[in-house]
N, C-alpha and C positions, 0 to 999 in steps of 0.2 A: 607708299607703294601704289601704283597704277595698274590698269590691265594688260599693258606690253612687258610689265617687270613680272606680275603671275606668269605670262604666257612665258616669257624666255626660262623662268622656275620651271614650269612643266615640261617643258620640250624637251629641255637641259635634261632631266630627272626619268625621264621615259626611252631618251634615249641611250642615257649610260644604262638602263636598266637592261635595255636591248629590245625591250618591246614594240612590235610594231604599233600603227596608230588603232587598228582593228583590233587585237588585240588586247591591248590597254582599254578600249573601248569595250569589250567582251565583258573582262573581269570588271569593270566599273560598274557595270550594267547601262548604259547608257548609248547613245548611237556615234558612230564614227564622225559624221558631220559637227556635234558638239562636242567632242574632243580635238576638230579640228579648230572648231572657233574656237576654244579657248587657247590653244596653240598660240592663234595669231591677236590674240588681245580682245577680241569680241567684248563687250563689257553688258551684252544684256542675258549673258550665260547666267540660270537658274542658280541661287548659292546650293542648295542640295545636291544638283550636279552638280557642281563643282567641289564640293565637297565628297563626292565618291567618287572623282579622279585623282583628287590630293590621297586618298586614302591609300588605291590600289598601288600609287605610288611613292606608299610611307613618308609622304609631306604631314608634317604638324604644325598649323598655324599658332602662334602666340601674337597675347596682344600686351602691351607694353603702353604705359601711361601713369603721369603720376598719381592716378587715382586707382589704379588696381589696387593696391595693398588696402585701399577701405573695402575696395567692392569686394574683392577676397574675404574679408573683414566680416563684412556685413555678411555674407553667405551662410559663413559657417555659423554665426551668432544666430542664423534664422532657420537652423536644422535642428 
């Protein structure tokens, strides 16, 4: 996945939600200019930002690889 397939996820997901860009930006905590980059594919958006605009808009990333199920593995063996 690229930064123009995040940004069409976000746009898509903010707009069915019905929030404006300000808005979504409010409850993010973050400023309207970098809700706008990320919008349109920007890729040197902060992951923290980015990360609490996924949130406000109930986005959950999953990572997918054939090595999760060790990494998962190894986690739990090391709690």
């Amino acid at each position: 996945m690229n930064a123009q397939q995040f940004a069409q996820i976000v746009l898509f997901h903010r707009k069915k939600s019905g929030m404006s860009r300000e808005a979504c930006a409010r409850l993010a905590g973050v400023g309207k200019t970098v809700l706008y980059d990320i919008e349109h594919g920007k890729s040197s958006v902060q992951l923290d930002t980015f990360m609490k605009v996924l949130n406000v808009l109930n986005i959950k990333l999953q990572f997918s690889s054939p090595l999760m199920a060790v990494f998962e593995f190894e986690q739990t063996a090391s709690k």
